[in-house]
DOMARDO-910591 format. One line per 5 residues: number of its first residue (from 1); their letters; for each residue y, x, z of N, C-alpha, C. Coordinates in nm, 3 decimals. Each point is the difference from the previous one (the first is absolute). Layout:
! DOMARDO-910591
NUM = A = Y:X:Z:Y:X:Z:Y:X:Z ~ ...
! end
This chain:
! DOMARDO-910591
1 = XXXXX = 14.838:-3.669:-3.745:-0.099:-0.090:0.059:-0.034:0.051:0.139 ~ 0.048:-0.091:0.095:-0.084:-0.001:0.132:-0.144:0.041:0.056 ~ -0.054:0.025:0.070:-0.114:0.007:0.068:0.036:-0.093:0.139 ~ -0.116:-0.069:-0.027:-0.010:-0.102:0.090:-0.163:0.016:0.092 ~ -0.014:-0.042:0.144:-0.149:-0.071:0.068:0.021:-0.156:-0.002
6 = XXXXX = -0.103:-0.040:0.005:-0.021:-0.114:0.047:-0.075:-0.034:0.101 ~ 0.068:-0.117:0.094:-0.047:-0.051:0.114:-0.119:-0.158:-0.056 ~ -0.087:-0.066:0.059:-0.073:-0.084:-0.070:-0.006:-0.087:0.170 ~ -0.010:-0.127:-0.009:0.035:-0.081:0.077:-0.055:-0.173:-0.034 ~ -0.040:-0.033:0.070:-0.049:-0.133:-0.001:0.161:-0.132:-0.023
11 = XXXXX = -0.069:-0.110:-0.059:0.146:-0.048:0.009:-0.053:-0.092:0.154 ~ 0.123:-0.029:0.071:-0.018:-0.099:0.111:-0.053:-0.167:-0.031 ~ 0.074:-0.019:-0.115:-0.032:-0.126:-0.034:-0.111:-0.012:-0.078 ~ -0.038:0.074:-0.108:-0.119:-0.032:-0.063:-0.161:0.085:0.032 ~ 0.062:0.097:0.032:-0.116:0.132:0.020:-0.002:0.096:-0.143
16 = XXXXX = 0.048:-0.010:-0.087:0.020:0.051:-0.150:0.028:0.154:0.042 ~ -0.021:0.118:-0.072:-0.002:0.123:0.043:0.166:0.014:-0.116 ~ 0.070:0.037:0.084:0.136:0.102:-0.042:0.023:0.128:0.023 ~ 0.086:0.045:-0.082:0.042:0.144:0.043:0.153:-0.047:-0.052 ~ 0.060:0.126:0.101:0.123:0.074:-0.004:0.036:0.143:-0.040
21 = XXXXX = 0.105:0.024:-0.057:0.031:0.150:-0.035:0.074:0.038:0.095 ~ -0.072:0.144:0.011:0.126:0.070:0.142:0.008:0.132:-0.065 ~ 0.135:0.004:0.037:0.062:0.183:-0.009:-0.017:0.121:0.085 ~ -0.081:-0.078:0.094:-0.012:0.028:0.159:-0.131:0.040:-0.044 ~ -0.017:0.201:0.061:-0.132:0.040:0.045:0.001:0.088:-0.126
26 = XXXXX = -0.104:0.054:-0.047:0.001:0.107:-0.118:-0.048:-0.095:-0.127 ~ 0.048:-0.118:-0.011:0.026:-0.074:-0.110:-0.123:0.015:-0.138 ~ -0.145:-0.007:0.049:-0.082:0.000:-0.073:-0.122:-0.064:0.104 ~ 0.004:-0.025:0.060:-0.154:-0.090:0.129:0.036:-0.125:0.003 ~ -0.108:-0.063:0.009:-0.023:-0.151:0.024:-0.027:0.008:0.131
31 = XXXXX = 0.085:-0.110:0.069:-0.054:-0.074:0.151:-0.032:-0.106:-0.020 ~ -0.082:-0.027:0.101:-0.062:-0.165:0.073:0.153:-0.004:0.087 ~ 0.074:-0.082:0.006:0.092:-0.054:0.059:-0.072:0.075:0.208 ~ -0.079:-0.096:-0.004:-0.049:0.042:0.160:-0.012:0.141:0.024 ~ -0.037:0.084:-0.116:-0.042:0.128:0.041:0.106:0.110:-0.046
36 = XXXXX = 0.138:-0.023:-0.054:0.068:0.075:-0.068:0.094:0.053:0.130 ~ 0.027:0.158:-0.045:0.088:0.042:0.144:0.154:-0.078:0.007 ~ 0.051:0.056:0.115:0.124:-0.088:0.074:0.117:0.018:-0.115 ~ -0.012:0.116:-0.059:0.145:0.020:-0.048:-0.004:-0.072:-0.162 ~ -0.126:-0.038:-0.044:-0.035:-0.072:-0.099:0.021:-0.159:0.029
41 = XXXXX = -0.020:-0.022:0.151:-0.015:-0.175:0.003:0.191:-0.045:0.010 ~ 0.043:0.124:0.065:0.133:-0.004:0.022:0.069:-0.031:-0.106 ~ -0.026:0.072:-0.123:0.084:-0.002:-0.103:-0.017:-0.152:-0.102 ~ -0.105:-0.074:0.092:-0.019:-0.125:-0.085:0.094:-0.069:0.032 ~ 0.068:-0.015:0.165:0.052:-0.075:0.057:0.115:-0.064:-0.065
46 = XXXXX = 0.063:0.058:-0.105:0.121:-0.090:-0.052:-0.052:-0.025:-0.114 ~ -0.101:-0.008:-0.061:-0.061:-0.078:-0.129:-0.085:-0.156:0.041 ~ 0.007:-0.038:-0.137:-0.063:-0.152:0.005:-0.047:-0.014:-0.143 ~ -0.143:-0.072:-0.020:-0.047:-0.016:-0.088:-0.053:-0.125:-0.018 ~ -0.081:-0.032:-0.114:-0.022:-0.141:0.029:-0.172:0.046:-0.096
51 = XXXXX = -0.047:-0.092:0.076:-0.189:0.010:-0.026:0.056:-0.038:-0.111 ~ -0.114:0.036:-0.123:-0.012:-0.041:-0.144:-0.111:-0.124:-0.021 ~ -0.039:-0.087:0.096:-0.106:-0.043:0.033:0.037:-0.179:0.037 ~ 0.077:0.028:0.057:0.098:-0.100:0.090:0.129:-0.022:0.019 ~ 0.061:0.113:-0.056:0.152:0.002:0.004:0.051:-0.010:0.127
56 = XXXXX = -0.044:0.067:0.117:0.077:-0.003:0.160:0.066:0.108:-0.039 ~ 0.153:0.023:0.092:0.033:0.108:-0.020:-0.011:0.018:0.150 ~ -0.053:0.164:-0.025:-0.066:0.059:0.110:0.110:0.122:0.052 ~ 0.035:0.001:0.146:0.132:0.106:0.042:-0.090:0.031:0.098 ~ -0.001:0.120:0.051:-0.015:0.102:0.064:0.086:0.055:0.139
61 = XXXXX = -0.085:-0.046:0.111:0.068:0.056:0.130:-0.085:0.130:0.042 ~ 0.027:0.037:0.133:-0.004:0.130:-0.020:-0.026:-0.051:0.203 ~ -0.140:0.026:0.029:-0.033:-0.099:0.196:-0.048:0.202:0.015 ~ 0.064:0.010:0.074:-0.075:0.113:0.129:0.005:-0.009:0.071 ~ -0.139:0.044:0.080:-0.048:-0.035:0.092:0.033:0.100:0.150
66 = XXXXX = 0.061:-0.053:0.134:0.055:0.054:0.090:-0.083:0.090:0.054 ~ 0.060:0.145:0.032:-0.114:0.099:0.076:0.084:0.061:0.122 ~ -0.056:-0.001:0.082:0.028:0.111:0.107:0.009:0.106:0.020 ~ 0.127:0.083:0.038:0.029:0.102:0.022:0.024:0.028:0.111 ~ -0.076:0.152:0.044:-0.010:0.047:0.091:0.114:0.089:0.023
71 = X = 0.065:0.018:0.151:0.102:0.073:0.011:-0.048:0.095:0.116
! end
């Protein structure tokens, strides 16, 4: 048996609260989707789920945001 975290997430279409299982991170913490670190949101990016609420199926992109580097 696995050890799993879970990520928790609003659905887009209904507002219904979901979660996801990730392997990603020390595999026992819950995130808020908004507040979970990078290498956790990363590992969502090739999963898709579907609200239990509404039945959307919900996929996962992965937007960062451009920064400037100084040379």
């Amino acid at each position: 048996m696995g050890c799993f975290g879970e990520v928790y997430f609003r659905c887009p279409k209904c507002g219904e609260l979901v979660s996801q299982q990730t392997k990603a991170g020390d595999c026992v913490s819950t995130y808020q989707l908004e507040e979970a670190p990078p290498e956790i949101v990363a590992a969502l990016v090739h999963d898709a789920v579907y609200c239990t609420e509404c039945d959307y199926l919900i996929h996962f992109t992965l937007i960062t945001k451009p920064q400037a580097i100084a040379y």
